[in-house]
C-alpha positions in Angstrom: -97.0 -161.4 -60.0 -94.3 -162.6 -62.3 -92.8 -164.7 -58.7 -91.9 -161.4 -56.9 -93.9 -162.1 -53.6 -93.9 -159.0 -50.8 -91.2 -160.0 -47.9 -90.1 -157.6 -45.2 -88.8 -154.1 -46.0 -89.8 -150.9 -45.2 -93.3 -149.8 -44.8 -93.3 -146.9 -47.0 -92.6 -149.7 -49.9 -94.6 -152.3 -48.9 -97.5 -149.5 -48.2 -96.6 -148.2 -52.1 -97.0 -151.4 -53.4 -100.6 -152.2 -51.8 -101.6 -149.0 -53.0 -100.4 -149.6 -56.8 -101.3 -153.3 -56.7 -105.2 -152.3 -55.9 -105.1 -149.8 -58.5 -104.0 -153.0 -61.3 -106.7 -154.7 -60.0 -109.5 -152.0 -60.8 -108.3 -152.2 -64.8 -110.8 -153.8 -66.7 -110.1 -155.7 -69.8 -110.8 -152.9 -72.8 -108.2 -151.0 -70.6 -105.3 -153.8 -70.3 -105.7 -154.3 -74.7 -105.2 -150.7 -74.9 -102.2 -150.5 -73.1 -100.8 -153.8 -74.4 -100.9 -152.4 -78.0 -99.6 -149.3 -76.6 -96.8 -150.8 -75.3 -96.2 -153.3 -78.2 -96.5 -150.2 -80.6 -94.0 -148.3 -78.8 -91.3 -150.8 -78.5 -91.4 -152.2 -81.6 -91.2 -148.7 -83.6 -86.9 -149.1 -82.3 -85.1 -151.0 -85.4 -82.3 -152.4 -83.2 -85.2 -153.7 -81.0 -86.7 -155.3 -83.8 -83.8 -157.1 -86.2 -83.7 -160.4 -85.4 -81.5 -160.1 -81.6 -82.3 -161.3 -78.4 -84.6 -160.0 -76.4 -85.6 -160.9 -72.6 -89.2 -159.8 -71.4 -91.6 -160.7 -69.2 -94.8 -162.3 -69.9 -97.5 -160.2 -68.3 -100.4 -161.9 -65.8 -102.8 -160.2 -64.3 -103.3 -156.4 -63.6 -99.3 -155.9 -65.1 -99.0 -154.0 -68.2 -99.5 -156.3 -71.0 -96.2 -157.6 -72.9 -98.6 -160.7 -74.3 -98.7 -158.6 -77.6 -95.3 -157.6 -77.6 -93.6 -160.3 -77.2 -95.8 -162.3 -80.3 -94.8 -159.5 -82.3 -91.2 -159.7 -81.5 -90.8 -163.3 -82.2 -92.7 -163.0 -85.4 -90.5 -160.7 -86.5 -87.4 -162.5 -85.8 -86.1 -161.6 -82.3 -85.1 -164.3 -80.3 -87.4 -164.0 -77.1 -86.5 -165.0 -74.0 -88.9 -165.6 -71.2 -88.2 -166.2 -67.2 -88.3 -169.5 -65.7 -88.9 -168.8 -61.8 -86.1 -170.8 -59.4 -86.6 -172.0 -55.9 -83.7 -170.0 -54.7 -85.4 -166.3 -56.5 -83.1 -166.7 -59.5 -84.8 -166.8 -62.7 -83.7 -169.1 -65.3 -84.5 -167.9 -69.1 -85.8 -170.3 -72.1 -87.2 -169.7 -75.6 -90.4 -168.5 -76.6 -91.6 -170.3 -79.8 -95.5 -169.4 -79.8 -98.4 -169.7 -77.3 -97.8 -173.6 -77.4 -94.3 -173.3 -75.7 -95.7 -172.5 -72.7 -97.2 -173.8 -69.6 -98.7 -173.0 -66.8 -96.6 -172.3 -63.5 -98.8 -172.1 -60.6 -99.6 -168.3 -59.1 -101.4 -167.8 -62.4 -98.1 -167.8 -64.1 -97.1 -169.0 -67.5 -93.6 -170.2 -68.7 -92.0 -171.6 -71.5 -91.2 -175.4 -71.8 -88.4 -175.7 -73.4 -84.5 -175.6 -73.1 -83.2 -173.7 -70.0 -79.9 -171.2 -70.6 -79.5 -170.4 -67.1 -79.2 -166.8 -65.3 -76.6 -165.7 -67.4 -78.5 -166.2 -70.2 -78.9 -162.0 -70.0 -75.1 -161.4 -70.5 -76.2 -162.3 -74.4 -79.7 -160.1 -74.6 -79.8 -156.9 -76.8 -82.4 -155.8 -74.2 -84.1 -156.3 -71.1 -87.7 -155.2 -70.4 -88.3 -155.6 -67.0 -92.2 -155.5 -64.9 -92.3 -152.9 -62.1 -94.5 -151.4 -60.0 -93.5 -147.9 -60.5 -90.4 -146.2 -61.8 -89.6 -143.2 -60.8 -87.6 -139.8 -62.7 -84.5 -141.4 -61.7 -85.4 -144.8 -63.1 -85.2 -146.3 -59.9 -87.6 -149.4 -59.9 -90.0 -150.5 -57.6 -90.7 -154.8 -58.1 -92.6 -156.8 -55.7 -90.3 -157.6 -52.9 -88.3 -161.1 -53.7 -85.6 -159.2 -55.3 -85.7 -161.7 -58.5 -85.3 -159.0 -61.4 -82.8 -157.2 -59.0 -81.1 -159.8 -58.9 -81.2 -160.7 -62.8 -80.3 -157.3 -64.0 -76.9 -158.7 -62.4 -76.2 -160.6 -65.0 -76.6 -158.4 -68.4 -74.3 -157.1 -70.1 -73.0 -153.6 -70.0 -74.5 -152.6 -73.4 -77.6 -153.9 -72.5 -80.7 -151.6 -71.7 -82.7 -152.5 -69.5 -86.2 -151.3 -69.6 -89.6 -151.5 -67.4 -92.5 -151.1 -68.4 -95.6 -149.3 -65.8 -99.0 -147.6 -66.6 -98.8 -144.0 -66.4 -99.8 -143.2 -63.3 -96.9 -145.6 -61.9 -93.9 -143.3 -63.4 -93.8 -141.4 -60.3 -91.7 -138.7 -58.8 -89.7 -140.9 -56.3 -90.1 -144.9 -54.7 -88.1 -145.6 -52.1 -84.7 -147.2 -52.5 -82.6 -149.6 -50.9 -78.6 -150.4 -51.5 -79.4 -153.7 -53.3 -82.0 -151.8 -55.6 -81.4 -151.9 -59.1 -82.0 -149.2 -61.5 -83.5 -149.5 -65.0 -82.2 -147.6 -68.4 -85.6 -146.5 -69.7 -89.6 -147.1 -68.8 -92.3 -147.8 -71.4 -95.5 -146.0 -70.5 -98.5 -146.2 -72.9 -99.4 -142.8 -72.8 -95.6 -140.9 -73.1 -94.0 -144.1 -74.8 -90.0 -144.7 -74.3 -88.0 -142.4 -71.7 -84.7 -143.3 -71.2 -82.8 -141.9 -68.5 -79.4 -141.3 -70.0 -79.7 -140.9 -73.7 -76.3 -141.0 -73.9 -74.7 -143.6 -71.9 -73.0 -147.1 -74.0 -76.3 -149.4 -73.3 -78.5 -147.1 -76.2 -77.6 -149.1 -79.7 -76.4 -145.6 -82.0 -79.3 -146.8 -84.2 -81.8 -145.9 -81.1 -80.5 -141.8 -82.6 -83.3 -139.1 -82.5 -85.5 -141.6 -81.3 -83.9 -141.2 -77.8 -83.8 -137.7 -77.8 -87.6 -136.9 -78.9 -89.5 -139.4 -76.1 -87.5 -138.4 -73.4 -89.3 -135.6 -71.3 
């Protein structure tokens, strides 16, 4: 979901995503809690993740991998969460997450926080990004769901930002198929091989992320 609606492109991608899409929707509910607190588990094992910074994530619906968990346990910690705010025009807005009773919902079985808006830029301040996908592949190109929204936002962080998606397992693939406008991520979360990040050592990994980078990477 998360406002990323299938337009035109090519038929390889559109064909991927169908396939990928079905597969989500065959999870049942035992399976979506196990990789939520897979996910959350990972993630917040990274100190720099977890000391009280910003943080811009998703808020899972449906057959996506669950960032529910996560992102309670991020904003109990301390981080400053921010959540997307769908616009007309495919830009997403950003506003606070301050508990379940922030949000409300947004029609397409979406939810979304209620209160203050800091506008697309908003990412220029994050620590980190984590990003939905439909697959990722080794060269951390990202496959969304057509609309071009998070392409779109990843425009606007900062160059010492990571950005990260997060996919089930079978989803890290060996290749989807890219466009010019198609946005790469830093790293993908899966629940069963944790954190990979693509470039251990380019300037978006906080020093702090250290052996950690080095260890989950394959």
């Amino acid at each position: 979901m998360n406002g990323e609606d299938e337009q035109r492109d090519r038929p390889d991608k559109r064909t991927l995503r169908r396939r990928i899409l079905a597969g989500r929707r065959e999870r049942g509910r035992e399976e979506r809690d196990r990789v939520g607190s897979a996910v959350r588990d990972t993630l917040m094992e990274l100190p720099w993740l977890t000391m009280g910074g910003t943080v811009a994530c998703y808020y899972s619906v449906g057959g996506e991998p669950d960032t529910r968990k996560l992102v309670t346990a991020l904003w109990r910690r301390g981080a400053y969460v921010l959540l997307p705010v769908f616009l007309p025009g495919g830009e997403l807005d950003w506003a606070a997450f301050d508990g379940p009773g922030s949000l409300a919902p947004a029609g397409h079985g979406l939810v979304e926080p209620t209160g203050r808006r800091y506008g697309p830029g908003a990412l220029a301040g994050a620590d980190a990004v984590i990003c939905p996908a439909l697959a990722v592949d080794r060269e951390g190109m990202r496959l969304g769901r057509g609309a071009g929204c998070y392409d779109r936002a990843l425009a606007h962080k900062g160059p010492h930002t990571p950005s990260i998606a997060v996919v089930h397992d079978e989803e890290f693939v060996a290749s989807v198929p890219r466009e010019p406008h198609d946005r790469p991520v830093d790293a993908v979360v899966t629940p069963g091989g944790g954190l990979r990040a693509f470039d251990p050592g380019a300037p978006v990994w906080p020093d702090a992320l250290g052996r950690a980078k080095r260890t989950t990477r394959d």
